[in-house]
DRENLUM-986922 format. One record per residue (C-alpha): residue in three letters; residue number from 1; x, y negated, z. Coordinates in nm, 4 decimals, m for minus. Layout:
% residues N
{r = ALA	k = NUM	x = X	y = Y	z = Z}
...
//
This chain:
% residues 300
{r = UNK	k = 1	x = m2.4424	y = 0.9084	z = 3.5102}
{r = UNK	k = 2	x = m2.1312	y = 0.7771	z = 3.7320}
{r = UNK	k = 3	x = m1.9034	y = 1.0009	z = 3.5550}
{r = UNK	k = 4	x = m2.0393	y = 0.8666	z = 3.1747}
{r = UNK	k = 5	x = m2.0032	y = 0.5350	z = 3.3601}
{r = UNK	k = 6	x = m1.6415	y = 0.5615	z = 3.4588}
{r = UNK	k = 7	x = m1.5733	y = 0.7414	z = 3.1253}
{r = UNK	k = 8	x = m1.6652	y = 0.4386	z = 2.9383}
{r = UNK	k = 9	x = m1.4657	y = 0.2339	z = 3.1592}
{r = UNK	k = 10	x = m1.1408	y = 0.4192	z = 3.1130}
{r = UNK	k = 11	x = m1.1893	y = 0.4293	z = 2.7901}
{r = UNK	k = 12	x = m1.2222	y = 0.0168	z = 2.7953}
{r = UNK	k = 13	x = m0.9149	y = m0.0508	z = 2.9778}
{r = UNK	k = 14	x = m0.7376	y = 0.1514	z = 2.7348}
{r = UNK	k = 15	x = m0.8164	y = m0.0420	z = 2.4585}
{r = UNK	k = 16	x = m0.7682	y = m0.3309	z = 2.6419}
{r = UNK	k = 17	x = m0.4151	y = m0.1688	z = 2.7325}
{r = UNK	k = 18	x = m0.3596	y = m0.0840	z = 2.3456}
{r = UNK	k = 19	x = m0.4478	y = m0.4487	z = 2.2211}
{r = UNK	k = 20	x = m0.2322	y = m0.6159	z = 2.4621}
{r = UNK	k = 21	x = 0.0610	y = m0.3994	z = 2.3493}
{r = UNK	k = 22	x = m0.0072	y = m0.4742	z = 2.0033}
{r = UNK	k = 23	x = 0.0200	y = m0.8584	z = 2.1384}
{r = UNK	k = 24	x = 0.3177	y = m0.8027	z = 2.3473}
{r = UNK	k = 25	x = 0.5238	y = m0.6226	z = 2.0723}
{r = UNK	k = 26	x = 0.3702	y = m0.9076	z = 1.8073}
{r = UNK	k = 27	x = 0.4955	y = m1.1905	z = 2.0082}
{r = UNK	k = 28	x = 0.8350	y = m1.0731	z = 2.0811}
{r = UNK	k = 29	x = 0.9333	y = m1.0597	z = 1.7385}
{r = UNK	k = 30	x = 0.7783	y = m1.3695	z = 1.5439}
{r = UNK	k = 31	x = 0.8352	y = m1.2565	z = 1.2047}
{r = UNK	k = 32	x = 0.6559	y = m0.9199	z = 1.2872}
{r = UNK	k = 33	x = 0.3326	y = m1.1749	z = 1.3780}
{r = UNK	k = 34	x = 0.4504	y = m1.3894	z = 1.0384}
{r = UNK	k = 35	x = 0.4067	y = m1.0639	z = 0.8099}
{r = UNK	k = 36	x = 0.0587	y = m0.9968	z = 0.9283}
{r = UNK	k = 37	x = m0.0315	y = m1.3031	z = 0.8481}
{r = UNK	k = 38	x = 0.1543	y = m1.2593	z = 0.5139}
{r = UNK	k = 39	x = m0.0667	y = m0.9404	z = 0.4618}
{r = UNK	k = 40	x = m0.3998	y = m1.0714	z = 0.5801}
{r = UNK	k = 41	x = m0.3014	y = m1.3851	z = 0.3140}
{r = UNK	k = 42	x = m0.2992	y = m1.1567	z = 0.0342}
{r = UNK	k = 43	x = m0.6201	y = m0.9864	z = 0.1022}
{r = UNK	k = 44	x = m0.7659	y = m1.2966	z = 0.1039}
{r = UNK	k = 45	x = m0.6202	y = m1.4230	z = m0.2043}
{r = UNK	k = 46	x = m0.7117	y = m1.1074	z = m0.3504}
{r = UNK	k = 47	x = m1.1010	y = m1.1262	z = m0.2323}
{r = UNK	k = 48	x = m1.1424	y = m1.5050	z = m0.2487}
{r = UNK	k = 49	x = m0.9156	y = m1.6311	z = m0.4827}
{r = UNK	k = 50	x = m1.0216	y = m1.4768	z = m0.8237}
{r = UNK	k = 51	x = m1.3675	y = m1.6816	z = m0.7553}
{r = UNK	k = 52	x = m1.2336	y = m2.0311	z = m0.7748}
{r = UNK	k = 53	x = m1.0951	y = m1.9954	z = m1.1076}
{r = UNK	k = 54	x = m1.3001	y = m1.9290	z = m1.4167}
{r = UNK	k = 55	x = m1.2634	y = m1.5736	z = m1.6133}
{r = UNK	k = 56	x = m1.0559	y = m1.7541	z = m1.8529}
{r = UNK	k = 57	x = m0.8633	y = m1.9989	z = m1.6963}
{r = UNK	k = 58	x = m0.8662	y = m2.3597	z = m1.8487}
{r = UNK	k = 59	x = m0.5614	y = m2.4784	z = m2.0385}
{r = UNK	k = 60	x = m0.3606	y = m2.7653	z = m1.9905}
{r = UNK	k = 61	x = m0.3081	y = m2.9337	z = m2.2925}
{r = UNK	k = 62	x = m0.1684	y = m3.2564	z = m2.1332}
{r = UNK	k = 63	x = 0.1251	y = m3.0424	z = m1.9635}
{r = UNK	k = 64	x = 0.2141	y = m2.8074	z = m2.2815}
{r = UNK	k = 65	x = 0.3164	y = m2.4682	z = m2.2621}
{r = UNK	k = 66	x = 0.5962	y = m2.3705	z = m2.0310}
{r = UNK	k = 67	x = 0.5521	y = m2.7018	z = m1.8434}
{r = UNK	k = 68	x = 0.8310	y = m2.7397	z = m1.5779}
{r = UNK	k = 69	x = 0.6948	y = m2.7073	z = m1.1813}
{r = UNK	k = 70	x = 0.5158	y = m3.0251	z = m1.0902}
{r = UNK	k = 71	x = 0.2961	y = m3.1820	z = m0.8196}
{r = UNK	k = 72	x = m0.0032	y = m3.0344	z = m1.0216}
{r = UNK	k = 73	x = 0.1491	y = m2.7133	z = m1.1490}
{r = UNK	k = 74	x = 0.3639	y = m2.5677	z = m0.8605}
{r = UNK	k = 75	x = 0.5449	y = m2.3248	z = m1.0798}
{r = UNK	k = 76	x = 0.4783	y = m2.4974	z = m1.4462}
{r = UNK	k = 77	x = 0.2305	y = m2.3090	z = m1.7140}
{r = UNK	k = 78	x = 0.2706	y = m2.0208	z = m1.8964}
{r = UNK	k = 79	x = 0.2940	y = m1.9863	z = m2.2609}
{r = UNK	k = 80	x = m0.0568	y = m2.0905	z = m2.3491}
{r = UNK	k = 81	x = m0.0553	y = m2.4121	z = m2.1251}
{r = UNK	k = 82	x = m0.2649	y = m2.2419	z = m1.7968}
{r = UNK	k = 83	x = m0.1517	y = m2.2899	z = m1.4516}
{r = UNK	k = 84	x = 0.1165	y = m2.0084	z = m1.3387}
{r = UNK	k = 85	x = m0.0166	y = m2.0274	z = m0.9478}
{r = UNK	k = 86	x = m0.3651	y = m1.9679	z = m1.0850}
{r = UNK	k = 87	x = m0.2468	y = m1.6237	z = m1.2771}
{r = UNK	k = 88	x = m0.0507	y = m1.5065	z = m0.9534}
{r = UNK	k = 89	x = m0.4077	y = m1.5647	z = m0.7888}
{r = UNK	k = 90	x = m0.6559	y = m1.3873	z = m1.0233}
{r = UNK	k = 91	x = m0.3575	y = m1.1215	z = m1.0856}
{r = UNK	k = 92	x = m0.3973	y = m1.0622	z = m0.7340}
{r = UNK	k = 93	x = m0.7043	y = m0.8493	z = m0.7285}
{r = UNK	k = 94	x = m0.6085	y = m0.6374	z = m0.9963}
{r = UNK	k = 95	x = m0.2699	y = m0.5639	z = m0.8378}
{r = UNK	k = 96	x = m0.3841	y = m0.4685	z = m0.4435}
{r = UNK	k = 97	x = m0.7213	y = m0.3171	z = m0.5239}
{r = UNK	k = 98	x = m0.5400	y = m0.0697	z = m0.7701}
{r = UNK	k = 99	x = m0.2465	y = m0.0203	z = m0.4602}
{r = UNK	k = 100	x = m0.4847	y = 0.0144	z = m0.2195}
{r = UNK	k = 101	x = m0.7131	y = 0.3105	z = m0.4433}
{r = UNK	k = 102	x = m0.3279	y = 0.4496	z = m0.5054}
{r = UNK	k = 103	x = m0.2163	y = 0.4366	z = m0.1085}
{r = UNK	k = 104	x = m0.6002	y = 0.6019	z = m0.0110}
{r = UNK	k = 105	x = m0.5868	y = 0.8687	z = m0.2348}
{r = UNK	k = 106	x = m0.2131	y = 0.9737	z = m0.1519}
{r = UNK	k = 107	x = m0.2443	y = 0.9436	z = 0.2166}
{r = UNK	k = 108	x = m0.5914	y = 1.1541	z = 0.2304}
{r = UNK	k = 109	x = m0.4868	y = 1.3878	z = m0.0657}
{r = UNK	k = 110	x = m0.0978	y = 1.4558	z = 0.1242}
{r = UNK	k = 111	x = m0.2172	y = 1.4918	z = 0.4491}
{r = UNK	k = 112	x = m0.4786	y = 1.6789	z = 0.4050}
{r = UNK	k = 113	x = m0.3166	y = 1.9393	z = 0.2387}
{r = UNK	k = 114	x = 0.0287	y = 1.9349	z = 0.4981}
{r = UNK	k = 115	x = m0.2474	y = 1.9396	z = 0.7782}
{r = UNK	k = 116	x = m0.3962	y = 2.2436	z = 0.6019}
{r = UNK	k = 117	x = m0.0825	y = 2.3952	z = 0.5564}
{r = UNK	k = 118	x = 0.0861	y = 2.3379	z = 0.8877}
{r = UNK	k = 119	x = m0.1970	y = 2.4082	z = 1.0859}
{r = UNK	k = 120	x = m0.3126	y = 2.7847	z = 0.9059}
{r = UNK	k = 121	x = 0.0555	y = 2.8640	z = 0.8314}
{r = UNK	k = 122	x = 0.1056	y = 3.2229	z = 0.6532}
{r = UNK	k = 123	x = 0.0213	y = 3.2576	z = 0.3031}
{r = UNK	k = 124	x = m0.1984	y = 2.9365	z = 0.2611}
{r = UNK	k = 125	x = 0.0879	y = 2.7414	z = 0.3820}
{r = UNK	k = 126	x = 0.3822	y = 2.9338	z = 0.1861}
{r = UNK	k = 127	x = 0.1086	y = 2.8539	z = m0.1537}
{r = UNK	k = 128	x = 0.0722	y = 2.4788	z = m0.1180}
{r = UNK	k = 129	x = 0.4457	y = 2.4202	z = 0.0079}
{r = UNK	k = 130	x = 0.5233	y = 2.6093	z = m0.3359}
{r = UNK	k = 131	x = 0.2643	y = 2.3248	z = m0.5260}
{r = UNK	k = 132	x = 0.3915	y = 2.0704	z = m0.3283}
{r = UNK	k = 133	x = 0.7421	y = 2.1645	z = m0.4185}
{r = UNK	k = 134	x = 0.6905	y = 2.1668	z = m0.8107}
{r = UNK	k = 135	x = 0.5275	y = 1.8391	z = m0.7620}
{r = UNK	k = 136	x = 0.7926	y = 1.6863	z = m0.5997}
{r = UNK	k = 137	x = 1.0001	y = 1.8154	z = m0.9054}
{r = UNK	k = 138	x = 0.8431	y = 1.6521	z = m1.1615}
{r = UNK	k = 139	x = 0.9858	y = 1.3200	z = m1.2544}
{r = UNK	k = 140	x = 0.7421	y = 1.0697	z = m1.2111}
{r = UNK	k = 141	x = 0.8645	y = 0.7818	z = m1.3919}
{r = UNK	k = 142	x = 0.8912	y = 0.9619	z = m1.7396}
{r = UNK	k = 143	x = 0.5493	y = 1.1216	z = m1.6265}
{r = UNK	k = 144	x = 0.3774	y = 0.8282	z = m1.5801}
{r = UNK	k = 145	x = 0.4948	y = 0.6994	z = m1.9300}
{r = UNK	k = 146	x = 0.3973	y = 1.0373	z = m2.0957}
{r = UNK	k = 147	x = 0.0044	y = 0.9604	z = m1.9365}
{r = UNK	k = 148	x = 0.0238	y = 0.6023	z = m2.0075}
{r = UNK	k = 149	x = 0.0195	y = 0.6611	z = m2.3765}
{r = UNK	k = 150	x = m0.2772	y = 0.8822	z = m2.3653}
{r = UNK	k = 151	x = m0.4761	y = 0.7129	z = m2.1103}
{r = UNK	k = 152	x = m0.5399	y = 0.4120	z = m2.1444}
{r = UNK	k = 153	x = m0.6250	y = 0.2479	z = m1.8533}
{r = UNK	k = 154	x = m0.8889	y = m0.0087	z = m1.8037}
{r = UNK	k = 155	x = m0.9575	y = m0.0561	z = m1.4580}
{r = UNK	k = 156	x = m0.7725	y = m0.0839	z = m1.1404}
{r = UNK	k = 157	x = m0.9796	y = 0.2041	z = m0.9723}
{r = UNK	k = 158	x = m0.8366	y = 0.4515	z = m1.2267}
{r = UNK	k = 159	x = m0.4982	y = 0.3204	z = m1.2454}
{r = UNK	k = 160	x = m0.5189	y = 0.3707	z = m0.8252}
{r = UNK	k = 161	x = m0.6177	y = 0.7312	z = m0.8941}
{r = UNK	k = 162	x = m0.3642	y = 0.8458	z = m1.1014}
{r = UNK	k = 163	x = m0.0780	y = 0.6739	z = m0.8880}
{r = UNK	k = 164	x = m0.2636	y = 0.8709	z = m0.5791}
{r = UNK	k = 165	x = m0.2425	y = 1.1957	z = m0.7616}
{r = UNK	k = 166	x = 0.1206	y = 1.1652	z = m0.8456}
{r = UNK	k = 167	x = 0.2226	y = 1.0657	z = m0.5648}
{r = UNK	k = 168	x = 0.1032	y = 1.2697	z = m0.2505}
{r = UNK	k = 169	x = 0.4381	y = 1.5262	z = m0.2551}
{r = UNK	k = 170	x = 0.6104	y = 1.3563	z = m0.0418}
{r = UNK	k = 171	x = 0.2960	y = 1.2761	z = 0.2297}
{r = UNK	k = 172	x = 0.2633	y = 1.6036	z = 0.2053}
{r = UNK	k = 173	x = 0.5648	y = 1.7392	z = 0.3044}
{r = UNK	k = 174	x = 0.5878	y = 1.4647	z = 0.5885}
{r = UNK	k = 175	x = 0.2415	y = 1.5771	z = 0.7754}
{r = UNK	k = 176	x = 0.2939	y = 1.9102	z = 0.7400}
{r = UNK	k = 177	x = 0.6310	y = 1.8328	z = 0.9675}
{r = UNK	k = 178	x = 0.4324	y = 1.6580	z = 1.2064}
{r = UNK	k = 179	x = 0.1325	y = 1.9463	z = 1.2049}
{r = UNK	k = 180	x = 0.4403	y = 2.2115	z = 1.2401}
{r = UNK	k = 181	x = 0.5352	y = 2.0135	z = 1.5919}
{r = UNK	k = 182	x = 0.1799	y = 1.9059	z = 1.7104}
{r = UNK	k = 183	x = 0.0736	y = 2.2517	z = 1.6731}
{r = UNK	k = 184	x = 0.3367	y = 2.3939	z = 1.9706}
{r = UNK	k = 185	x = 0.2454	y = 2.1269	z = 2.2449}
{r = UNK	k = 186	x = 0.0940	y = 2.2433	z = 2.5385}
{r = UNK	k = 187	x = m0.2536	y = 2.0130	z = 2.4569}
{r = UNK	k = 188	x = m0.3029	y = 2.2093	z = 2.1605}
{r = UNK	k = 189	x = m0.1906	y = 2.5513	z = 2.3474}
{r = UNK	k = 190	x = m0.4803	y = 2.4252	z = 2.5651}
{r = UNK	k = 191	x = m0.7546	y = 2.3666	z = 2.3853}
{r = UNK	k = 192	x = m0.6628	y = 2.6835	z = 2.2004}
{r = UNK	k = 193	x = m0.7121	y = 2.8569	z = 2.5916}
{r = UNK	k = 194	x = m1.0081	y = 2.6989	z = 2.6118}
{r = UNK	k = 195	x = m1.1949	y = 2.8559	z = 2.3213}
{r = UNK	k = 196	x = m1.2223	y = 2.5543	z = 2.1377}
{r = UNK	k = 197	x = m1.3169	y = 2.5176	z = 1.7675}
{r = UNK	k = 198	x = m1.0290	y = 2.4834	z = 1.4518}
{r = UNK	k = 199	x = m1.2813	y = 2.1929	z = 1.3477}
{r = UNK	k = 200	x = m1.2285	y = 2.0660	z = 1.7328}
{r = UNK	k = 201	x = m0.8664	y = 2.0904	z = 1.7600}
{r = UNK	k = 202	x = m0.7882	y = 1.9346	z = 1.4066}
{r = UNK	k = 203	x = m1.0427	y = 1.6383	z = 1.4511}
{r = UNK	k = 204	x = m0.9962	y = 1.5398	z = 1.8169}
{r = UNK	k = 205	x = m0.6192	y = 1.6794	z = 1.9045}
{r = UNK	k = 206	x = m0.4211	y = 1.6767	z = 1.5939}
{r = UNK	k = 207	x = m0.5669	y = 1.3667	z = 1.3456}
{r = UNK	k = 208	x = m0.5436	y = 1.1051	z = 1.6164}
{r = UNK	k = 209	x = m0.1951	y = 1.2331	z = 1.7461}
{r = UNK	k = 210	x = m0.0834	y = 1.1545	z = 1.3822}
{r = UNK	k = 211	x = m0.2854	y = 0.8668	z = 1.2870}
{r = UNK	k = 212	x = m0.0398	y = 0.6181	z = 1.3547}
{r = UNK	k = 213	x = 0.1945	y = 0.7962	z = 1.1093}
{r = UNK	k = 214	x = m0.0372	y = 0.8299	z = 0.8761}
{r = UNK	k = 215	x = m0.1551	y = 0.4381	z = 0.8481}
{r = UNK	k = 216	x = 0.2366	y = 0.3327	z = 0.8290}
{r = UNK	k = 217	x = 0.2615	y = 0.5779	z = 0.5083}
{r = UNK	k = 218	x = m0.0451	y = 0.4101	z = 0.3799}
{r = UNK	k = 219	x = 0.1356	y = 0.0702	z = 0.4067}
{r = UNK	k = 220	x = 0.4873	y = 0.2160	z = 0.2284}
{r = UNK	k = 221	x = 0.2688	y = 0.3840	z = m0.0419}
{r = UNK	k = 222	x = 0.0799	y = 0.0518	z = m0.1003}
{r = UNK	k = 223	x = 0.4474	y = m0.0683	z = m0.2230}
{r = UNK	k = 224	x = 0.5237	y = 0.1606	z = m0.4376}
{r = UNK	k = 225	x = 0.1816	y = 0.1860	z = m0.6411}
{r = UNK	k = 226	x = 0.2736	y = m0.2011	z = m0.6696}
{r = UNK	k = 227	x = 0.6200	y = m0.1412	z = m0.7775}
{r = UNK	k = 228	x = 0.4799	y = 0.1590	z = m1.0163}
{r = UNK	k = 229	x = 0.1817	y = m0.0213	z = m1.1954}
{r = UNK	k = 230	x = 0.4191	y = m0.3899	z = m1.2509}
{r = UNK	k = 231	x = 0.6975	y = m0.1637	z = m1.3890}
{r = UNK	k = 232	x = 0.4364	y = m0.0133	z = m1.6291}
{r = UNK	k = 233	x = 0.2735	y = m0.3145	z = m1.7407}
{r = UNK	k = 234	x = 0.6423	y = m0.4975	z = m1.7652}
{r = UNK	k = 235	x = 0.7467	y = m0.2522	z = m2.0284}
{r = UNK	k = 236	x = 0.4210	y = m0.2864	z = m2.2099}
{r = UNK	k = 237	x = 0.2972	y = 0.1008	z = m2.2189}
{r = UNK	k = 238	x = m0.0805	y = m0.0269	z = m2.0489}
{r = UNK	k = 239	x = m0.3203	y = m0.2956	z = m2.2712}
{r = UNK	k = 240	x = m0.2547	y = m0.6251	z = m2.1187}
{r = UNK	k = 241	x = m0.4275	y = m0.7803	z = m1.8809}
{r = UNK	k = 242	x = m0.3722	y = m1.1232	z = m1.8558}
{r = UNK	k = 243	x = m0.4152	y = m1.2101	z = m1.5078}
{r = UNK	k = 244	x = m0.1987	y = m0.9101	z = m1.3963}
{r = UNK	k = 245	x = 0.1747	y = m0.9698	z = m1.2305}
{r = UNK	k = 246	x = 0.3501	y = m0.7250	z = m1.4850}
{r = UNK	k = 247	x = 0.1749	y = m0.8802	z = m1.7638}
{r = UNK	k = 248	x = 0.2996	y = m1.1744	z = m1.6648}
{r = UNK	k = 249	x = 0.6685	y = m1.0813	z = m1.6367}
{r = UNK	k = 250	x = 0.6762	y = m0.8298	z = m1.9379}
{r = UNK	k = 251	x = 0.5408	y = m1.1979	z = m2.1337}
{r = UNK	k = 252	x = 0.8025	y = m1.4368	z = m2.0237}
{r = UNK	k = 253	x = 1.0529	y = m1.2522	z = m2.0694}
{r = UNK	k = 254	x = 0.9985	y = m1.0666	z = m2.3788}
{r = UNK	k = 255	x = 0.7395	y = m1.4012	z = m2.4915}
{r = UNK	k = 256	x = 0.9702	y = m1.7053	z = m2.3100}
{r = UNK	k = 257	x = 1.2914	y = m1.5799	z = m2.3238}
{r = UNK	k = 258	x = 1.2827	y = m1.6381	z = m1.9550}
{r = UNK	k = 259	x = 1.6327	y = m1.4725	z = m1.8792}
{r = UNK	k = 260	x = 1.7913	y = m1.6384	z = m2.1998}
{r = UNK	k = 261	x = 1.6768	y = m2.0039	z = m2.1252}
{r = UNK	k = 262	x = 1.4956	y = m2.1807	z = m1.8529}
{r = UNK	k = 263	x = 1.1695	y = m2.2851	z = m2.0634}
{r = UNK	k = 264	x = 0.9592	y = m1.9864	z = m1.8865}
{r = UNK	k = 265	x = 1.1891	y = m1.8978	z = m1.5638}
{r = UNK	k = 266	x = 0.9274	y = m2.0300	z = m1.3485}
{r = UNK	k = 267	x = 0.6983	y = m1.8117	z = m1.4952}
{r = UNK	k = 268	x = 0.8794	y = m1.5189	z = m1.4162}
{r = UNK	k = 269	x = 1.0043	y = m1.6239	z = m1.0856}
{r = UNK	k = 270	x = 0.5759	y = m1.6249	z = m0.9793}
{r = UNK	k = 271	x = 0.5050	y = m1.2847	z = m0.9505}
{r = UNK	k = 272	x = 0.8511	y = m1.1671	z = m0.8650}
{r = UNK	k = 273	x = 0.8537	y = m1.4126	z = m0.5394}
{r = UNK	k = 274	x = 0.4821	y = m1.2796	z = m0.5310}
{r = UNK	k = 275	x = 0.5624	y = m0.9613	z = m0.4875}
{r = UNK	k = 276	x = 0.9061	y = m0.9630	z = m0.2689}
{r = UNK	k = 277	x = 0.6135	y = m1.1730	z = m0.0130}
{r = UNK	k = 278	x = 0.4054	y = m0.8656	z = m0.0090}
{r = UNK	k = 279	x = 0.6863	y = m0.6251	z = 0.0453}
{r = UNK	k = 280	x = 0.8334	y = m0.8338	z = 0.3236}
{r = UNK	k = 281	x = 0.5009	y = m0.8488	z = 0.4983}
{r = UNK	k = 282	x = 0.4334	y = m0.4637	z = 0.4822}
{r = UNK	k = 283	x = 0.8234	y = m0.4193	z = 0.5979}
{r = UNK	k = 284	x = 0.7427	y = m0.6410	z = 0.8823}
{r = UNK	k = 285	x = 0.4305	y = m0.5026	z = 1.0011}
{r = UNK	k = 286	x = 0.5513	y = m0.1016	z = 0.9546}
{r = UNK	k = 287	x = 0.7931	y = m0.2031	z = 1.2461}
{r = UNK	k = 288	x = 0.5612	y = m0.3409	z = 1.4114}
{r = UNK	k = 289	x = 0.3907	y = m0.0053	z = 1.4004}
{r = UNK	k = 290	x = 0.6700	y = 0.1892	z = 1.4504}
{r = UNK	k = 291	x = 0.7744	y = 0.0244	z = 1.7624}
{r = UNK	k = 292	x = 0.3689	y = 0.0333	z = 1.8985}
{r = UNK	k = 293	x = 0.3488	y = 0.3683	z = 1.8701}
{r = UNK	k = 294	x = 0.6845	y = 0.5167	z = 1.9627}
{r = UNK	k = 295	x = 0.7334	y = 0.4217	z = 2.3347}
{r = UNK	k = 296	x = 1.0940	y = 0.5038	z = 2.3230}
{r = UNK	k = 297	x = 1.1088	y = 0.2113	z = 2.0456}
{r = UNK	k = 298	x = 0.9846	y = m0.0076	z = 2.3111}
{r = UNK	k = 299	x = 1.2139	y = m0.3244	z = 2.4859}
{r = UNK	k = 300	x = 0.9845	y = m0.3692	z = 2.7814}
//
């Protein structure tokens, strides 16, 4: 019982230890503190938000269409008189939940077939290296077009999974790095001695060594299924949504004429300052990560 009892305890202090770390490394740099904030801002935008504004959102018929920012509308209306702040809002949910299926499926799909790979080595690892290689071949812009114009998308859950299953090369490649090294230390040489289980080794030694890793490629891959699924809707290959960000900018500029006159240039300027927020506040809080998890990163 006393050794359970000073298990648990060591096991406290450590995440005490771990938390105020996380603090220490937070504080020093503000704007490392600002983009979590940024982040945890979106997420509630993207839960909350959608619910305070009706499924079609009301027009303003007083204002007009492309109304000019005002005390009222922040950044004007679009081209059918409704608020522009309200359609970054409601686009919101479309946007992250379909980034956030996209950055789950890559992660989990990437490393669980580097971890496979880098852990059995030999033929199983020379066979999915060879997949992973023609994958990262394939150009996935014109790719993504090519399936665009067959599929037709029409939720955010399947846009997610395609983005996830184009994309989990690269994760791929990285883990199996990562396995390659884990694999030699002495801890692993250890439990190895010790008779215990592949199951063992992989689940208690290897996945929590690299989970740090593994959430900061979830945040980067969150950007890109952003950048991927605006760019697609911007050049009009998916049906419109209307409260989604590259709806938005693929209609004032191609609709408004928003880079030949200033009528709809707030319009545009929305989602675009929309999404350079997001990417600052994942930029800021990967360092973050990067310098809690790597010691040597560390100014103490």
């Amino acid at each position: 019982m006393s050794v359970l009892l000073e298990g648990s305890t060591t096991s406290a202090t450590m995440r005490r230890n771990f938390w105020r770390g996380v603090w220490r490394v937070m504080r020093r740099k503000p704007s490392r503190l600002a983009g979590a904030v940024i982040l945890l801002g979106f997420a509630v935008m993207a839960v909350f938000g959608p619910m305070f504004y009706p499924e079609h959102l009301p027009r303003d018929l007083a204002a007009g269409v492309y109304a000019q920012p005002s005390a009222e509308h922040w950044f004007g209306t679009d081209g059918q008189g409704r608020d522009v702040v309200a359609l970054v809002v409601t686009g919101s949910r479309y946007v992250l939940l379909s980034a956030l299926v996209t950055a789950v499926v890559t992660v989990v799909l990437g490393a669980a077939i580097g971890l496979f790979a880098g852990f059995r080595r030999g033929r199983w690892d020379t066979a999915l290296m060879r997949l992973t290689d023609m994958k990262l071949t394939i150009p996935g812009l014109p790719l993504l077009l090519v399936l665009s114009t067959i599929w037709k998308f029409g939720s955010a859950v399947e846009m997610g999974l395609l983005l996830g299953l184009l994309g989990w090369g690269a994760v791929a490649r990285a883990v199996r790095a990562q396995t390659l090294s884990l694999r030699e230390r002495g801890f692993i040489e250890a439990a190895r001695g010790l008779g215990l289980s592949t199951t063992h080794i992989v689940g208690k030694e290897l996945l929590p060594s690299m989970a740090p890793y593994v959430a900061m490629n979830m945040l980067i891959a969150v950007t890109g299924a952003v950048y991927a699924q605006v760019g697609l809707f911007f050049l009009g290959v998916l049906p419109y949504e209307a409260d989604n960000w590259g709806v938005m900018l693929n209609l004032a500029v191609f609709g408004g004429g928003a880079m030949t006159t200033t009528a709809a240039l707030p319009y545009m300027l929305a989602p675009l300052l929309a999404i350079l927020l997001l990417t600052l506040g994942i930029v800021l809080v990967v360092d973050a990560m990067d310098e809690i998890f790597n010691p040597r990163l560390r100014e103490e």
